[in-house]
C-alpha positions as CSV (number, residue, x, y, z in Angstrom):
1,X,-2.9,11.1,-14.9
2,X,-2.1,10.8,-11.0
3,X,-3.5,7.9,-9.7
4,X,-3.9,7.1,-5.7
5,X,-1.6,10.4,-5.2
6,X,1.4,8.6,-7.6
7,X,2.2,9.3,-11.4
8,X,0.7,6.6,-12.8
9,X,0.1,6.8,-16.7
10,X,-3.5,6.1,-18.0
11,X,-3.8,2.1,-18.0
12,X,-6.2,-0.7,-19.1
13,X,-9.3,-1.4,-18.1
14,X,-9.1,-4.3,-16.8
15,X,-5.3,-4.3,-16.1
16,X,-2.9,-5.6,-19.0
17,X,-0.2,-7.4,-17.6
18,X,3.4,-8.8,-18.4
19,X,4.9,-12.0,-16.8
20,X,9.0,-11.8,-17.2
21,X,10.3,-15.5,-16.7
22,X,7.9,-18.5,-16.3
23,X,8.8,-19.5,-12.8
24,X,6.4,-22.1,-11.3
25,X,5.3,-19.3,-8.5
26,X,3.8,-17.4,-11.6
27,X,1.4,-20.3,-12.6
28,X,0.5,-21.4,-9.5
29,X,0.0,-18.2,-7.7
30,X,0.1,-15.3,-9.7
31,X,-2.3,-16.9,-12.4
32,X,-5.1,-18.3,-10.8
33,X,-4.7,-15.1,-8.2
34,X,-5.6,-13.2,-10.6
35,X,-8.3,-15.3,-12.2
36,X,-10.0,-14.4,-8.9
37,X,-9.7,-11.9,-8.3
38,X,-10.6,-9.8,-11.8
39,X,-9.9,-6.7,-13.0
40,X,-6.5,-7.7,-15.1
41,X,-5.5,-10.3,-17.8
42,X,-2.2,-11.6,-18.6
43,X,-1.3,-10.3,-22.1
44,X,1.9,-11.6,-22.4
45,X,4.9,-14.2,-21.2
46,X,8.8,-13.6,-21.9
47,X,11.2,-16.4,-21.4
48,X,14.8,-17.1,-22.5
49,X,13.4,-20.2,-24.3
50,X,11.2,-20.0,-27.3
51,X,9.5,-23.7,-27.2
52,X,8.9,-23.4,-23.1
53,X,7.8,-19.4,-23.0
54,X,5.2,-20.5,-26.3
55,X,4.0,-23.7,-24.2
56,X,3.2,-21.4,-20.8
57,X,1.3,-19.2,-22.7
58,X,-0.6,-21.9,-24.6
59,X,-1.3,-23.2,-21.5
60,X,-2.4,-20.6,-19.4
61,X,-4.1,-18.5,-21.8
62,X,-1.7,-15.9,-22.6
63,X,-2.0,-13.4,-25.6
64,X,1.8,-13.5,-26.6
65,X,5.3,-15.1,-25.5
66,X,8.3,-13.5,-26.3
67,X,11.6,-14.4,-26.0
68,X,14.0,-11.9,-24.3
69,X,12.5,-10.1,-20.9
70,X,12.5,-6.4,-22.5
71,X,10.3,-7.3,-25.0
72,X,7.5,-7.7,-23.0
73,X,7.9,-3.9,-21.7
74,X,5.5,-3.1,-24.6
75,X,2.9,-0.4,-25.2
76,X,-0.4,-2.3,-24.1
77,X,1.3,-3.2,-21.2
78,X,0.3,-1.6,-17.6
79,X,1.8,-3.7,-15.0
80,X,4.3,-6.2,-14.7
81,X,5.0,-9.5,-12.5
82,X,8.8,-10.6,-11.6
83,X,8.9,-13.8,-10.6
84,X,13.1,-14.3,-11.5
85,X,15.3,-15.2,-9.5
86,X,16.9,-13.0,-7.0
87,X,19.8,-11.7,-8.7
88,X,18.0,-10.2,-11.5
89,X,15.4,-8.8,-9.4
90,X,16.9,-5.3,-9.4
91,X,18.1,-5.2,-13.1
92,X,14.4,-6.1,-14.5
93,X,12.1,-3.7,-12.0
94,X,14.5,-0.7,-13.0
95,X,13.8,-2.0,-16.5
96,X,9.7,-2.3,-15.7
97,X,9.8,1.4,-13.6
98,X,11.9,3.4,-16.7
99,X,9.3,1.7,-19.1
100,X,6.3,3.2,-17.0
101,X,4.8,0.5,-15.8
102,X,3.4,-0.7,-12.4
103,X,5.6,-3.4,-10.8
104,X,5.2,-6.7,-8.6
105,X,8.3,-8.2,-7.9
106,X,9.1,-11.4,-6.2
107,X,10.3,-11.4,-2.8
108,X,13.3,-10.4,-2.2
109,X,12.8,-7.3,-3.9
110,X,16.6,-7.1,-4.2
111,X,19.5,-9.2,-2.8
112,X,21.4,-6.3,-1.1
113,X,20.7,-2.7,0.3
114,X,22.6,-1.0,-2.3
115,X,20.4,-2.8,-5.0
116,X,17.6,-1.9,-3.0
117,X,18.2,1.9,-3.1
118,X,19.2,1.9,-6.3
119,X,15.1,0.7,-7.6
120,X,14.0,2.4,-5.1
121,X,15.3,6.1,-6.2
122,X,14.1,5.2,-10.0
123,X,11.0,4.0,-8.7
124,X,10.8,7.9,-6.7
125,X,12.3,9.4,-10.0
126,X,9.8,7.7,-12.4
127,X,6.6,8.0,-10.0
128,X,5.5,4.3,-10.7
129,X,4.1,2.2,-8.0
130,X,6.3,-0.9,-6.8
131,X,5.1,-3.7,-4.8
132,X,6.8,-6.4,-3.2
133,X,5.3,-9.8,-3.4
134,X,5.1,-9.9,0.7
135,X,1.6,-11.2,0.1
136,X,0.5,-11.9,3.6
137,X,0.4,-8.4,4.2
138,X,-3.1,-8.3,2.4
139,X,-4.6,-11.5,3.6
140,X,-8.0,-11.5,6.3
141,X,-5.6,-13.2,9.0
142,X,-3.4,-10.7,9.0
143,X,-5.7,-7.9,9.3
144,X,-7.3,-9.7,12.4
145,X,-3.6,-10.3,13.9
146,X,-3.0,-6.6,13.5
147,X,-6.5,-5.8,14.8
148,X,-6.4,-8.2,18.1
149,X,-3.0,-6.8,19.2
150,X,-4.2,-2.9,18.4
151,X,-7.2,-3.7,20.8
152,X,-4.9,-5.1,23.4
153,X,-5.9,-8.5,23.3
154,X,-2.1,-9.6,25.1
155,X,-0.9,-6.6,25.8
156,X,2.6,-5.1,24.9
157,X,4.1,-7.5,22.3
158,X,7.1,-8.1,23.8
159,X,8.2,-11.5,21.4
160,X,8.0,-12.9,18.4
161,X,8.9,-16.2,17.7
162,X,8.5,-17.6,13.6
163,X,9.8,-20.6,11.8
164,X,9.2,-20.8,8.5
165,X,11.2,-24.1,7.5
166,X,10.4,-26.6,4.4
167,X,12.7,-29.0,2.5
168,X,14.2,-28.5,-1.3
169,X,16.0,-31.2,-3.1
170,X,20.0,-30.7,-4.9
171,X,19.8,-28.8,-8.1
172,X,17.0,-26.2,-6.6
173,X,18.0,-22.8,-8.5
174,X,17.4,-21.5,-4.8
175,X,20.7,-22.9,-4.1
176,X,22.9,-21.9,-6.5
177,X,25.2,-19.2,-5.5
178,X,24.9,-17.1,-8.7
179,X,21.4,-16.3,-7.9
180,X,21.5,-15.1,-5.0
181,X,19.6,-18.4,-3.1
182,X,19.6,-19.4,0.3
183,X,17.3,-20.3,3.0
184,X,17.4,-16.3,4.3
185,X,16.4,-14.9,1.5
186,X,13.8,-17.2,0.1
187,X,11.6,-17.5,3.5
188,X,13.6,-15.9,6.4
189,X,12.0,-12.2,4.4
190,X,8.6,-13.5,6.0
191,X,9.2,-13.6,9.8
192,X,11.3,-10.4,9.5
193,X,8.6,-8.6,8.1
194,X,6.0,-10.0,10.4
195,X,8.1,-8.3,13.2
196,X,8.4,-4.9,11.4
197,X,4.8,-4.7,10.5
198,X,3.8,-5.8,14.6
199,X,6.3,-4.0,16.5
200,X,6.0,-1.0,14.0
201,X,9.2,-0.5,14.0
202,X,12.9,-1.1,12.5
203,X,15.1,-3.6,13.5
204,X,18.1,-2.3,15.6
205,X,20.8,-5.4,16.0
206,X,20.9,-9.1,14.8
207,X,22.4,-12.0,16.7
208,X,22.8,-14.8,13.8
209,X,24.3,-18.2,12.6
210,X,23.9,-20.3,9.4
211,X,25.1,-23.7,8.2
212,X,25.9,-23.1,4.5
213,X,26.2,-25.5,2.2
214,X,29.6,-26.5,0.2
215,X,28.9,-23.4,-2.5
216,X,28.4,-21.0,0.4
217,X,24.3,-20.9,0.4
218,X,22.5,-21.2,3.2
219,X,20.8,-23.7,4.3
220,X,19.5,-22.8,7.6
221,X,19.4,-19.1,9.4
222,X,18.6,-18.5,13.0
223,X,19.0,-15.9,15.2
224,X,17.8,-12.8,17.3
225,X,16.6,-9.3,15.4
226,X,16.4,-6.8,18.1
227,X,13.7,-4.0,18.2
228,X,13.2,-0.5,20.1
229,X,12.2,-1.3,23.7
230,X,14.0,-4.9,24.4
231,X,11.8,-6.5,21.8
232,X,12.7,-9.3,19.7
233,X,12.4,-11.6,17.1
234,X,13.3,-14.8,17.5
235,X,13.5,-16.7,14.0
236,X,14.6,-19.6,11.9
237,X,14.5,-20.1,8.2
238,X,15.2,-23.6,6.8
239,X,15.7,-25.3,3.4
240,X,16.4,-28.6,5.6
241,X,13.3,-29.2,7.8
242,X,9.8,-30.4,7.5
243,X,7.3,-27.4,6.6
244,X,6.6,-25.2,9.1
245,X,5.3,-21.7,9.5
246,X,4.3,-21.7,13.7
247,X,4.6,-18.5,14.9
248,X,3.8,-17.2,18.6
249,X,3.1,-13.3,19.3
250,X,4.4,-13.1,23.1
251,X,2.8,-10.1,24.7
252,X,3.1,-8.5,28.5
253,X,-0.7,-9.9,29.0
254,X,-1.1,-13.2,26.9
255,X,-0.2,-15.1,23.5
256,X,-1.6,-15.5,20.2
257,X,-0.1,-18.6,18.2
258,X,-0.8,-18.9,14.3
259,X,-0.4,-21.9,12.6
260,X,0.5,-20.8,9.0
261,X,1.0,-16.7,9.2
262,X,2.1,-16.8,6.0
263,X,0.1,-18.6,3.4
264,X,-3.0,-19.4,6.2
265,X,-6.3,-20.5,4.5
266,X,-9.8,-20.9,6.2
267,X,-8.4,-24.0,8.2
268,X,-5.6,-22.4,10.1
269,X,-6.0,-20.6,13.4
270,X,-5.1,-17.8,15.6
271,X,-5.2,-18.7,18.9
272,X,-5.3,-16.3,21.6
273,X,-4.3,-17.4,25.0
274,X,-4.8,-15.7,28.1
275,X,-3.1,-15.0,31.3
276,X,-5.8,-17.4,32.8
277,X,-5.0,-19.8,30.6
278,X,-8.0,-19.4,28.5
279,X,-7.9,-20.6,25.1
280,X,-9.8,-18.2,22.2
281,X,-9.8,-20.0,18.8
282,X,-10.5,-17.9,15.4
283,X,-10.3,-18.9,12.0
284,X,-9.7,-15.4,9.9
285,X,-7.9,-17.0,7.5
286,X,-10.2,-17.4,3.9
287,X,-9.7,-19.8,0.9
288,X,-8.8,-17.4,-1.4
289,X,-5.7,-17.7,-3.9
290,X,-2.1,-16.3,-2.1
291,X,-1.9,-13.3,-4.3
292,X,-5.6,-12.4,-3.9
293,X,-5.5,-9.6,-1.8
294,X,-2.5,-7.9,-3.0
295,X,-3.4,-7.9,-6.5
296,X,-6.9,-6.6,-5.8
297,X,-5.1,-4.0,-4.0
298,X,-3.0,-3.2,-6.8
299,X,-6.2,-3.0,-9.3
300,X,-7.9,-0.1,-7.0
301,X,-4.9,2.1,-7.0
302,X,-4.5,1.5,-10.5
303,X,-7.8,2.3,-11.7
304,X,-9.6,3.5,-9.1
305,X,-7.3,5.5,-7.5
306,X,-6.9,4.1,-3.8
307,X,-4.4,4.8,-1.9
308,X,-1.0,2.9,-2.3
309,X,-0.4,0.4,0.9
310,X,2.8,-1.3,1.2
311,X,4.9,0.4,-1.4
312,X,8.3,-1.0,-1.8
313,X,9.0,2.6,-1.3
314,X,8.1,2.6,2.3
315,X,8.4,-0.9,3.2
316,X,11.5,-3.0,1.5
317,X,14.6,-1.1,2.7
318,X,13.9,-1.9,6.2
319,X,13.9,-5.6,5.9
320,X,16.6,-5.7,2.9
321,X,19.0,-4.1,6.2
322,X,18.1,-6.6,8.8
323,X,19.3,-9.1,5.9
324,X,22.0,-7.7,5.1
325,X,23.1,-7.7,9.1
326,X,21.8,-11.1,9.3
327,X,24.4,-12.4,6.7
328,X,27.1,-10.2,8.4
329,X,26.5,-11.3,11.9
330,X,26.6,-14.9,10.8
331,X,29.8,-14.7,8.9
332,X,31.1,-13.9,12.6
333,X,32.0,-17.1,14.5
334,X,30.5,-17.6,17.5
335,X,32.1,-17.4,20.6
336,X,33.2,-20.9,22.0
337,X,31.5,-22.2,25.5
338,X,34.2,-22.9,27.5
C-alpha cells in the first residue's frame, strides 16, 4: 500500500518500532521523544550483550531484547531506530531497507559518499522511507529561521558563521578510529546542513584544517565551505572546547544570531539585528523532546500518508560530499606565512 507517494508496506497502528544497539542517545532522546509525541511504541531492543540489552528493555519498557541486530528485523516490526556507531551505519540501514521497514538512522547517515550511495540506491530500489536523525530540521525555531529570512528580514544571506563545540573525555567510542569518530562527523554534520537548508544550495569548495589526535581522529575541524554566489560557511566543530552552538546568519540587510540552532528549547533566542542597530528578540524555540518533531513527522507519512520531508534520499548525499572534501582539504598542509 503506497503511503505519502512511497511503497510503504501496511504498518502498525500506532507505529511498532525496533531499537538496534542501546546507545545512550536512544534512551535519552529517542525514548522519551517518542513518549511525546504518540503514535508508536518501542517493541523491541537488540544488543551484542544479553544481560545489558535485557536491562534497557526492563528499564525503558520494551516488549523484547534480543541479542544480535538482525533479529530485531522481525514481522511486527514497522520502523526502525540506528543509533550505532558510524561505521555500521550503512551495513544495518541496508539491513532495515531489504527487511521493509522505515528507517531513522543516526547522524552521519554514512561515513563516506560511496557508503552513502550505496543505501541510498537500496533505499530507491526497495521504496522505503529513510530519515536521517538531523532533528533540527523539524523543530519551531527552525521553521521561524527559515521563515524570517524567506520574508527578507536581512536580506541576501550572504554568511553563516556556526560553532558547534563541546568536550568528551579519553575512551569516548567517538574517538576511536575503527568507528569512524571525530569531531567532523559527530557535530561538524550540523552547521553544514544549516548552510545547505539556508542557502538552498550545494556546497561548491572547502577550505579546511584539523588537529587530530595520536590515532588520527579529529579533534577539532574548522574551515570555509563555499556556496553558489560567494556565499559561505564559516564553521568549527570541536570535541576540545566548552559547549557551544552560536551561530550568526549574515545577510546584505542585517543579522540574526541563535543561541543553540541545534537543540534550542523555549529559552534560547533568535535575534534579529538590524542595519539600524535595532535589536528584535524571539523565542521560537519550544520545550519539547529533540526528536519530537521528526518522529511526529515520520508517524503522518507512515499512517496517514503525508508527504515525506527530508528524505535521506534528497537530503544526505549533499552533506556526506562536503565531508568528504572537508577531510581531504585538511589532509592538505597549509601553506606557510612567510
Amino acid at each position: 500500500m503506497a503511503r505519502g507517494g512511497m511503497d510503504v508496506a501496511d504498518v502498525h497502528d500506532p507505529i511498532r518500532w525496533a531499537i538496534i544497539g542501546t546507545a545512550g542517545i536512544a534512551h535519552r532522546t529517542f525514548l522519551p521523544s517518542l513518549a511525546a509525541v504518540g503514535r508508536g511504541v518501542p517493541v523491541v531492543v537488540a544488543g551484542r550483550d544479553a544481560d545489558r540489552t535485557k536491562r534497557f528493555a526492563a528499564e525503558h519498557d520494551i516488549e523484547r531484547a534480543v541479542v544480535g541486530y538482525e533479529n530485531a528485523l522481525t514481522d511486527d516490526v514497522d520502523a526502525v531506530y540506528i543509533p550505532l556507531p558510524n561505521s555500521m551505519h550503512s551495513e544495518w540501514a541496508i539491513a532495515a531497507l531489504e527487511a521493509g521497514k522505515a528507517v531513522l538512522c543516526e547522524k552521519p547517515l554514512c561515513s563516506t559518499v560511496e557508503e552513502t550511495e550505496r543505501v541510498l540506491a537500496v533505499a530507491r530500489r526497495t521504496g522505503k522511507p529513510i530519515w536521517e536523525a538531523i532533528a533540527f530540521l523539524y523543530r519551531s525555531q527552525t521553521a521561524r529561521l527559515v521563515e524570517l529570512i524567506e520574508q527578507g528580514a536581512i536580506g541576501e544571506v550572504r554568511e553563516i558563521q556556526s560553532a558547534f563545540h563541546f568536550t568528551i573525555k579519553p575512551g569516548d567510542i567517538r574517538l576511536d578510529p575503527s568507528l569512524a569518530g571525530g569531531a567532523l562527523a559527530d557535530v561538524g554534520c550540523y552547521p553544514i546542513r544549516l548552510a545547505r537548508l539556508l542557502f538552498n544550495a550545494e556546497a561548491t569548495g572547502v577550505r579546511t584544517s584539523q588537529r587530530l589526535n595520536e590515532d588520527g581522529v579529529d579533534l577539532e575541524t574548522w574551515g570555509v565551505v563555499d556556496f553558489p554566489g560567494d556565499r559561505r560557511l564559516l564553521f568549527s566543530a570541536s570535541f576540545s572546547k566548552a559547549y557551544d552552538t552560536t551561530t550568526r546568519v549574515l545577510g546584505s540587510e542585517g543579522e540574526l544570531r541563535l543561541s543553540r540552532p541545534y537543540s534550542g528549547l523555549a529559552v534560547d533566542t533568535i535575534e534579529l539585528r538590524g542595519p539600524d542597530d535595532s535589536v528584535t528578540v524571539e523565542h521560537a524555540a519550544k520545550d519539547d523532546p529533540q526528536f519530537a518533531g521528526v518522529l511526529a513527522h515520520i508517524h503522518e507519512v507512515l499512517l496517514d500518508g503525508a508527504p515525506a520531508r527530508h528524505l535521506a534520499t534528497e537530503d544526505a548525499l549533499g552533506s556526506a560530499a562536503v565531508i568528504d572534501a572537508v577531510r581531504r582539504s585538511a589532509a592538505t598542509p597549509p601553506e606557510p606565512v612567510s
